[in-house]
C-alpha positions as CSV (number, residue, x, y, z in Angstrom):
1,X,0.0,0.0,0.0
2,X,1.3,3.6,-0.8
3,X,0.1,5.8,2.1
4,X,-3.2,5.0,1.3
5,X,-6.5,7.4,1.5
6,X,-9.6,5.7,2.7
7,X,-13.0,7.3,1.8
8,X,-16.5,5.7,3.2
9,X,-18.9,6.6,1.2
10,X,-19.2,6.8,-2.5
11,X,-21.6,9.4,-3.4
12,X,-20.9,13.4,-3.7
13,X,-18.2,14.1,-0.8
14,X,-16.7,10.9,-1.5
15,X,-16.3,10.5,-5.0
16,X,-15.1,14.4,-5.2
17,X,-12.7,13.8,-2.9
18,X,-11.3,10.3,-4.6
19,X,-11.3,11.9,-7.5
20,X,-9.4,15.2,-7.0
21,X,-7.1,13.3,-4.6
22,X,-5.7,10.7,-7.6
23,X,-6.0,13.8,-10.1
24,X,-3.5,15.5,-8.0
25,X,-1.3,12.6,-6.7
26,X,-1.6,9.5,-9.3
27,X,0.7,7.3,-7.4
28,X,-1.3,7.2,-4.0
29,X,-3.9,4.4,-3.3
30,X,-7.3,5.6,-3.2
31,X,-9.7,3.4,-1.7
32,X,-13.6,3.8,-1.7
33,X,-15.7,1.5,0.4
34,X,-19.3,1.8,-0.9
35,X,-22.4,0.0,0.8
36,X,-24.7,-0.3,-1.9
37,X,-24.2,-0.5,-5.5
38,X,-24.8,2.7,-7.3
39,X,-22.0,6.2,-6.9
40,X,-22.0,9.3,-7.5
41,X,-25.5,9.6,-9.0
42,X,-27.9,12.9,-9.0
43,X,-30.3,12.3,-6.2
44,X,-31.9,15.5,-6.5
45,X,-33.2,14.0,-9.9
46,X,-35.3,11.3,-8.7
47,X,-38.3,13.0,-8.1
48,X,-38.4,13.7,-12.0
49,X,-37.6,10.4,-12.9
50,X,-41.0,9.1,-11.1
51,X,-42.3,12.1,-13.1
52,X,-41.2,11.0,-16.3
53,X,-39.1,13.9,-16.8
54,X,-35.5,11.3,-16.9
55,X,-36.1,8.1,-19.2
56,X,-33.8,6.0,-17.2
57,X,-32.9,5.7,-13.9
58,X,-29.0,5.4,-14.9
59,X,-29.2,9.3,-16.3
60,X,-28.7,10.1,-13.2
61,X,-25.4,8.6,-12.7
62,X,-22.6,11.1,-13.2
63,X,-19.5,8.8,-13.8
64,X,-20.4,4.8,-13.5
65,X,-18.3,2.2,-11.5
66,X,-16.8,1.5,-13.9
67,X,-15.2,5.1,-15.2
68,X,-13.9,5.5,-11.4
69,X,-12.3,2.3,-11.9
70,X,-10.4,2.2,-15.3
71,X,-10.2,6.0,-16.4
72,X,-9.8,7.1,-12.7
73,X,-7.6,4.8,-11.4
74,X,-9.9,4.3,-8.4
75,X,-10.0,1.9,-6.1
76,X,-14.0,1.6,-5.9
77,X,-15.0,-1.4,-4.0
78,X,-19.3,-1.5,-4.0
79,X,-20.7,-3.6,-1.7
80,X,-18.5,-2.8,1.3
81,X,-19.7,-1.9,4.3
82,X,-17.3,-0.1,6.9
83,X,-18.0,-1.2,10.4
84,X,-15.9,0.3,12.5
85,X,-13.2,3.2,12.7
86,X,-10.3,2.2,14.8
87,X,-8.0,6.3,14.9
88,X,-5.3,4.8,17.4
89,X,-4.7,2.1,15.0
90,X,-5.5,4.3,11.9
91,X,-7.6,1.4,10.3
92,X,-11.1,0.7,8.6
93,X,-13.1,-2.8,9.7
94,X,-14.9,-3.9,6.2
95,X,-17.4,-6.6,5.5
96,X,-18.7,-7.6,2.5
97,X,-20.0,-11.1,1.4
98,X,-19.3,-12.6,5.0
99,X,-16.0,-11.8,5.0
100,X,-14.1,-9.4,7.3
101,X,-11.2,-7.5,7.1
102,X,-8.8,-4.4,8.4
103,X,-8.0,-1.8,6.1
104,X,-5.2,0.0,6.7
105,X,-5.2,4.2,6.4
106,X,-3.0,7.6,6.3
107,X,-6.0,9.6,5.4
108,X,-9.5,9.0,6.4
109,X,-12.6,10.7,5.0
110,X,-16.0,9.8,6.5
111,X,-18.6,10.7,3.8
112,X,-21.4,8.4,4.8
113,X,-24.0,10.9,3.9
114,X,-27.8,10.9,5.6
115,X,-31.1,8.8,5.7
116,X,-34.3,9.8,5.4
117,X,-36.1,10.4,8.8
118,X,-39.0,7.6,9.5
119,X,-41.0,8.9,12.0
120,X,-42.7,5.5,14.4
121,X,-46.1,5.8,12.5
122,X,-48.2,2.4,12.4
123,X,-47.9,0.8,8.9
124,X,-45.2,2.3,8.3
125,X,-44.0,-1.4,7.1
126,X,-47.2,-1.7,4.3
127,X,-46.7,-2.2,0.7
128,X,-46.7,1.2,-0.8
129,X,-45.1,3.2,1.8
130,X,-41.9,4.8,0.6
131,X,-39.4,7.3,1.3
132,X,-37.1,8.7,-1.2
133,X,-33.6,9.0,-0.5
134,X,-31.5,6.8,-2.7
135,X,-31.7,5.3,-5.7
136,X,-33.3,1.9,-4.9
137,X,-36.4,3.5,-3.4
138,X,-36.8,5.6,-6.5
139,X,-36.8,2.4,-8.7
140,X,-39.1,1.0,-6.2
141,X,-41.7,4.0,-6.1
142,X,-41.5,4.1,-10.0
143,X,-42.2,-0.2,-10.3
144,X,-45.4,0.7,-7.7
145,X,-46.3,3.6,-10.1
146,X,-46.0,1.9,-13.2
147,X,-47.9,-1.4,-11.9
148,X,-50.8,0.4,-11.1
149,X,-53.8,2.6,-12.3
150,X,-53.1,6.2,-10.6
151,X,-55.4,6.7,-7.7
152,X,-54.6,8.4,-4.7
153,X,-51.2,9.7,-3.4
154,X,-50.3,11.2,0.1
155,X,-47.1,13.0,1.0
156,X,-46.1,13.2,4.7
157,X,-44.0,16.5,5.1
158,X,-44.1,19.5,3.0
159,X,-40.5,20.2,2.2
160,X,-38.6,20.1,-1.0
161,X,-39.5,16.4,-1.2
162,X,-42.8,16.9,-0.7
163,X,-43.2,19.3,-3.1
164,X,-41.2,17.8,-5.8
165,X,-43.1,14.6,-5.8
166,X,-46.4,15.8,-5.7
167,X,-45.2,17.7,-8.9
168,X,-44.6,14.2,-10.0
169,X,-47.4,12.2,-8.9
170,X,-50.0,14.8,-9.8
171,X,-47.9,14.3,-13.7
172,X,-48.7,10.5,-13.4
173,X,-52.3,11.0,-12.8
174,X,-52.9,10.8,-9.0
175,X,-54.8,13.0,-6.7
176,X,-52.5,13.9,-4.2
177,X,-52.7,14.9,-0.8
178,X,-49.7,16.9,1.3
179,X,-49.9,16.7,5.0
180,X,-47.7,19.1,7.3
181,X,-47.5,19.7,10.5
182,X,-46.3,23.4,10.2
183,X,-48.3,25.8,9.4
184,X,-47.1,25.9,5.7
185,X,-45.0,24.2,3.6
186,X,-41.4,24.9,2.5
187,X,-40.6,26.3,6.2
188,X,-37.1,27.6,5.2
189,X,-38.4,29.5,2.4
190,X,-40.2,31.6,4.6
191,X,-44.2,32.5,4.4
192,X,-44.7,34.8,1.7
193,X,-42.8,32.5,-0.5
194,X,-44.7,29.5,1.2
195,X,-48.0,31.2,0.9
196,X,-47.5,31.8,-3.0
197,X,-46.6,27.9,-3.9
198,X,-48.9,26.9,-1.9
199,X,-51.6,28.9,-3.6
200,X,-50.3,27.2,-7.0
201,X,-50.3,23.8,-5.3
202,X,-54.4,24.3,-4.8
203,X,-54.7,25.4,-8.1
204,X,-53.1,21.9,-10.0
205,X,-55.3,20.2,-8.0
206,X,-53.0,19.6,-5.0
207,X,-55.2,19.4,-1.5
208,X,-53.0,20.6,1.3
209,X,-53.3,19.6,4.6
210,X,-51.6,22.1,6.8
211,X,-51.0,22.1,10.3
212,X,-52.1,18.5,10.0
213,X,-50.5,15.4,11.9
214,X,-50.5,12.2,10.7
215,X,-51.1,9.0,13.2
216,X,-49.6,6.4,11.2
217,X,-51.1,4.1,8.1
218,X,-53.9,1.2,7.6
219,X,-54.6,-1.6,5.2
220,X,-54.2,-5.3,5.0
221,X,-50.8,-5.8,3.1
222,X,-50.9,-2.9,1.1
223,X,-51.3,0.9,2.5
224,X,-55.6,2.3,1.9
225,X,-55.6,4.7,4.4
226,X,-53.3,7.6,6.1
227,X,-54.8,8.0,9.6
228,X,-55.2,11.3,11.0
229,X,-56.9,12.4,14.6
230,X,-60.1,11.6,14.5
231,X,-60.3,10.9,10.7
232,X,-58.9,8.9,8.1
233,X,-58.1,9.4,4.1
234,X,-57.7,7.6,1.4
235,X,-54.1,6.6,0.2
236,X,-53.1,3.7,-2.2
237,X,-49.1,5.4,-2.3
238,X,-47.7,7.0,0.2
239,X,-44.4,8.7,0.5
240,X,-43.0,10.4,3.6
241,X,-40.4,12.8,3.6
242,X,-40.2,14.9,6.5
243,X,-36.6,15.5,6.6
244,X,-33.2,13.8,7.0
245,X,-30.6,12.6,9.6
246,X,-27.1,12.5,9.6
247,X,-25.6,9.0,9.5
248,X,-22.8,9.5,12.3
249,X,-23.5,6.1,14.1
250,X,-19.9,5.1,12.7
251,X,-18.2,8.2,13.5
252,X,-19.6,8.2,16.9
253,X,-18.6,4.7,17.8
254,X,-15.0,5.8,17.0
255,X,-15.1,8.7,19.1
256,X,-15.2,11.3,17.1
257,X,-16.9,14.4,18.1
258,X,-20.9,15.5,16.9
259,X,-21.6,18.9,16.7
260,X,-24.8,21.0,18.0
261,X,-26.7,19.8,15.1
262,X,-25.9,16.2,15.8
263,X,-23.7,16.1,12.2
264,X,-20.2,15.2,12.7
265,X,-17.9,18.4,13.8
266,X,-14.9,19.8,11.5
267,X,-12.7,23.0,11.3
268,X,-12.7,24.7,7.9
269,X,-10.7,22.1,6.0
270,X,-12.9,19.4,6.9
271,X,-11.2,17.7,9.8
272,X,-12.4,16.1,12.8
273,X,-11.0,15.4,15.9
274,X,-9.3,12.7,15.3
275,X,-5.9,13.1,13.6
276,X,-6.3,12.7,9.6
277,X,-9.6,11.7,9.9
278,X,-12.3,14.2,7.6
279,X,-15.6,14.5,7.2
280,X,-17.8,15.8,4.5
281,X,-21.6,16.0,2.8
282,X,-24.8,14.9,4.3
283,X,-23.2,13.6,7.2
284,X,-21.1,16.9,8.2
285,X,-21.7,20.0,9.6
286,X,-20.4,23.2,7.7
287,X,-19.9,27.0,9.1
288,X,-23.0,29.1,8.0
289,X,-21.3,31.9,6.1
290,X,-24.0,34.3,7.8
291,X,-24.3,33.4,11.9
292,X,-20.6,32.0,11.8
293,X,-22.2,28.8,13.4
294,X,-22.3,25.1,12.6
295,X,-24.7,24.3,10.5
296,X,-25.8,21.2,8.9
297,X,-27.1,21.8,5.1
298,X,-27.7,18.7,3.2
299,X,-27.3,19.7,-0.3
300,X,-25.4,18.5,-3.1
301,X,-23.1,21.6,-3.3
302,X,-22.2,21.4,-0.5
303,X,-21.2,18.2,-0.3
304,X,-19.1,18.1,-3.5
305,X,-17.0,21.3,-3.0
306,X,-15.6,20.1,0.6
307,X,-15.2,16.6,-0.8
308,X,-13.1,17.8,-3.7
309,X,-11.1,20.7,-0.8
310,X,-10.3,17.6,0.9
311,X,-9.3,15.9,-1.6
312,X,-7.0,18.4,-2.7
313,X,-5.8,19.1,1.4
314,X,-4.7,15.4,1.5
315,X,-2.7,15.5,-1.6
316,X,-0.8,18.4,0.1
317,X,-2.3,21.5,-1.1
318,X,-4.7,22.5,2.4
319,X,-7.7,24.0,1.1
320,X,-10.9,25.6,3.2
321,X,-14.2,23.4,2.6
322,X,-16.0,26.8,2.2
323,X,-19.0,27.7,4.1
324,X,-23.0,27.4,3.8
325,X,-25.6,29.9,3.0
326,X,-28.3,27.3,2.5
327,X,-28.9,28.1,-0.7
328,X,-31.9,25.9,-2.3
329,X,-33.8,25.9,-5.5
330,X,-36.9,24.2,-5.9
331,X,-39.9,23.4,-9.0
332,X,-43.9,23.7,-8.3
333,X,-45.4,23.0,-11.6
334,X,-45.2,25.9,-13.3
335,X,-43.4,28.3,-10.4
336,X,-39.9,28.0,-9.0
337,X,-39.0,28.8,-5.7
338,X,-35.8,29.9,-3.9
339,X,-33.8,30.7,-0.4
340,X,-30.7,31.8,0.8
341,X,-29.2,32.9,4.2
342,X,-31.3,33.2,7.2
343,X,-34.9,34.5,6.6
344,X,-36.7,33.7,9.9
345,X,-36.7,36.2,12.5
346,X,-36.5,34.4,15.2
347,X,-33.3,32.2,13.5
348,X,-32.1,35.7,13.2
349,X,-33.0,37.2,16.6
350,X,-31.1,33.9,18.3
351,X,-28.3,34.8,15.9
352,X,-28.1,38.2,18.2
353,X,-29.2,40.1,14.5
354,X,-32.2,42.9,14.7
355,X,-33.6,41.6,11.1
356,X,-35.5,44.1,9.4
357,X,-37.1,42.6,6.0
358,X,-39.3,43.6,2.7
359,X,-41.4,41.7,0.2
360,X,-42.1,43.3,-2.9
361,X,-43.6,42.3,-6.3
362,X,-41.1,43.0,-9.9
363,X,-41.2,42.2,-13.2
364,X,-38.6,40.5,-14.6
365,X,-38.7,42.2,-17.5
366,X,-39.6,46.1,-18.9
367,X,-43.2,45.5,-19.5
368,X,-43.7,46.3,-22.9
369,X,-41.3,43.5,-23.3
370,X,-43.1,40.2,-24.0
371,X,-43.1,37.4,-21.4
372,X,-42.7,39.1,-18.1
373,X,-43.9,37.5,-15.1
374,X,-43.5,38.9,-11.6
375,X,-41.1,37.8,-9.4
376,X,-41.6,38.1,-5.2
377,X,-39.0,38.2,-3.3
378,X,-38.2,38.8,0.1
379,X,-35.1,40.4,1.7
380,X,-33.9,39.9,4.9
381,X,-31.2,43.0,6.4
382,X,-29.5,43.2,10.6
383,X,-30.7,47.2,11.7
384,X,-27.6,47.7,12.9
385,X,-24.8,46.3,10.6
386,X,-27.4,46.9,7.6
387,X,-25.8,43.6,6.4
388,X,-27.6,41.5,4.5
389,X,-29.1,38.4,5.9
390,X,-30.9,36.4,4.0
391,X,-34.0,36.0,1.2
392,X,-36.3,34.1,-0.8
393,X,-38.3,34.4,-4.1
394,X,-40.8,33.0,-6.0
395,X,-41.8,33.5,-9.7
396,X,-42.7,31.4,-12.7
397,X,-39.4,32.7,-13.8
398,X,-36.2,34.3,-12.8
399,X,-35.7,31.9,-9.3
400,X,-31.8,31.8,-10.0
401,X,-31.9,35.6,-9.0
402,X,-31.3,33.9,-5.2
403,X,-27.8,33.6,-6.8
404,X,-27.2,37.6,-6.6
405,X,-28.2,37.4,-3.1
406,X,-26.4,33.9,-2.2
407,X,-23.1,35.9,-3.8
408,X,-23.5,39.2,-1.7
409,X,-24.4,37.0,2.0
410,X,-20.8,34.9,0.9
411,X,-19.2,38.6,0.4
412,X,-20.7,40.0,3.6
413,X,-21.8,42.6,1.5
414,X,-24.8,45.9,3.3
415,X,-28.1,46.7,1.9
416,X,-26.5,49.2,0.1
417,X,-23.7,47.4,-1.6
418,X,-26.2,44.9,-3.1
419,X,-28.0,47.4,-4.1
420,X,-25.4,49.7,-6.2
421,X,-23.9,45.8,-8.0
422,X,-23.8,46.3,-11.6
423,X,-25.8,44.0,-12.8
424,X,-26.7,43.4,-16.8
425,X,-29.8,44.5,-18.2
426,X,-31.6,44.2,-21.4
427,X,-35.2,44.2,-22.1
428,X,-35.3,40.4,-22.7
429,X,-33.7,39.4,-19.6
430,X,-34.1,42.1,-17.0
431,X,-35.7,45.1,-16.5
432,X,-33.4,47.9,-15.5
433,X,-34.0,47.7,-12.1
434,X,-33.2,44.0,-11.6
435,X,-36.1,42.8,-9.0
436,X,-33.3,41.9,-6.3
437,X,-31.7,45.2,-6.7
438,X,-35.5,46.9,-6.7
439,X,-35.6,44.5,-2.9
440,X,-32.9,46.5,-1.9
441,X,-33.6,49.9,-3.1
442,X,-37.0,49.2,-0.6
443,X,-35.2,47.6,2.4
444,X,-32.3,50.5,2.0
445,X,-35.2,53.2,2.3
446,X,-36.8,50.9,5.6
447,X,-33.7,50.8,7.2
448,X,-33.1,54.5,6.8
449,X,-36.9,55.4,8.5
């Protein structure tokens, strides 16, 4: 073995990481232990290929197996589970196919990413009861779809899952059904946003059940009904996604330290506690570029730019993981939605910020112009600092305007300075007054009363 660098986990942290790491030092082992069979795939896809939207489940797949193997040099072994983390002895226990074994490491990265959340409902065992987190359970969801006439759907949580695949259910014919617990859906978005999607949920035919907790699920084998207090409704698929958790279990075991959002702690360059051991993606906390605080962000972006930084720190070149600004993206039907930063007030009040925010309706384009649609969006500013916090919007175009604000949050840039940023305008793109820099005209004038 050649000083060899261990990585558990082969999806976006991992095979970043493996793959920058041989990039930059061709002669090192590499060595990726992989549970299940698929790598490096594009799980924020699925949803659209239960809609219909992706022909084949393999489109998702970025680079196969087999690429990290021959062109990559890679060491990928599928089908591997790690066991146990031994840092005094620096090794890996592996199992796979009843046999056991010690792999020896130099570097360690830990990228064993996150599990959907099952909350203890009854039935949570019946046929047609799914959540969606890997690939497998989007194969499975898509065989019970394609089996069956489309009936009845519910969703249990109202997040980006949620949303997503009642997008996709609603395509394939069912009548769907989101119940949430919150007062609205899409929490981090922040309630104007939430109130606007939601209002286009109702009108695709989407029946919203809001502030709405579910008991569990009935049926003989297969689910019928989702059970509520005091009522039941009908339900021949069900699919529950009311968050994830961070799959530290392993980490844990080893002694390596959690953070305060129960993800696995690390310093800007992705290390733990334990000497050369990293962690990264779903199963790591970042800093939040805004509070300066730990944060755990589950999002693909994330999780391949601080696999690919450690990567390139263990080849000998230390670089920063970066932080988080939470930055999401998602599709209802016809609208997009977006966030960035912290929105809430009372995230931003524990934060020790005094947020002052707007909402205000633009076009996003001049409107003699053809094709412009308005765009809401909500800006989020400290009183004090006049920094800029955080903010969402919500359009049937013109979503990826969250970048601006994503960019100026990363920059620590005021009210002000995000308001005066040159940004390009012609009539068929933008009006002069870019909406985001119409936000901040409004909030500059609020925080100036």
């Amino acid at each position: 073995m050649n000083d060899p660098f261990v990585i558990v986990g082969g999806d976006a942290a991992g095979m970043s990481a493996a793959s920058k790491a041989k990039r930059e030092e061709p002669d090192r082992d590499v060595i990726v232990f992989e549970l299940g069979e698929w790598v490096s795939y594009a799980a924020c896809g699925m949803p659209y290929y239960v809609k219909g939207t992706v022909d084949d489940l393999e489109d998702l797949v970025a680079v196969t197996p087999e690429e990290f193997r021959e062109e990559r040099d890679v060491d990928l072994r599928t089908g591997h589970e790690v066991v146990a983390i031994d840092p005094e002895e620096r090794t890996v226990t592996v199992e796979t196919d009843g046999e056991r074994f010690e792999q020896p490491y130099e570097d360690l990265l830990i990228g064993t990413g996150a599990r959907a959340v099952e909350p203890p409902f009854d039935g949570f065992d019946l046929e047609g009861v799914f959540t969606l987190r890997s690939m497998d359970e989007a194969d499975a969801i898509e065989d019970f779809v394609a089996d069956r006439e489309p009936t009845t759907a519910a969703i249990v949580g109202g997040g980006y899952v949620g949303v997503e695949m009642a997008e996709a259910l609603t395509e394939r014919g069912f009548e769907v059904s989101i119940f949430e617990m919150l007062p609205q859906t899409l929490q981090p978005f922040g309630e104007e946003t939430a109130r606007v999607v939601e209002d286009h949920l109702r009108d695709r035919g989407v029946e919203l059940h809001l502030e709405t907790a579910v008991q569990g699920f009935a049926g003989d084998d297969r689910v019928e009904e989702v059970e509520l207090e005091g009522e039941t409704v009908p339900a021949d698929l069900v699919v529950v996604g009311v968050g994830v958790a961070p799959n530290v279990e392993l980490a844990e075991e080893a002694g390596i330290e959690l953070g305060p959002t129960g993800a696995i702690a690390t310093d800007e360059y992705g290390r733990t506690n334990a000497e050369d051991v990293y962690a990264a993606g779903d199963c790591a906390e970042a800093t939040n570029v805004v509070t300066g605080e730990p944060d755990h962000v589950p999002l693909a972006l994330t999780a391949n730019r601080a696999g690919r930084a450690i990567g390139s720190t263990v080849a000998g070149d230390p670089t920063p993981t970066g932080g988080t600004a939470g930055t999401a993206i998602v599709k209802a039907f016809e609208l997009g939605a977006a966030r960035t930063g912290v929105i809430d007030s009372e995230q931003a009040l524990e934060a020790g910020f005094d947020p002052v925010s707007v909402t205000i309706e633009a076009p996003t384009r001049p409107h003699y112009y053809p094709g412009a649609t308005d765009l809401t969006v909500t800006l989020v500013a400290d009183r004090e600092s006049e920094r800029v916090l955080g903010a969402s919007v919500v359009g049937r175009k013109g979503a990826k305007r969250i970048d601006t604000v994503a960019t100026a949050l990363h920059a620590g840039l005021t009210v002000s300075e995000l308001q005066n940023l040159d940004l390009a305008y012609a009539p068929p793109f933008s009006p002069v007054w870019d909406p985001i820099l119409t936000a901040a005209k409004v909030l500059a004038g609020k925080l100036e009363d």
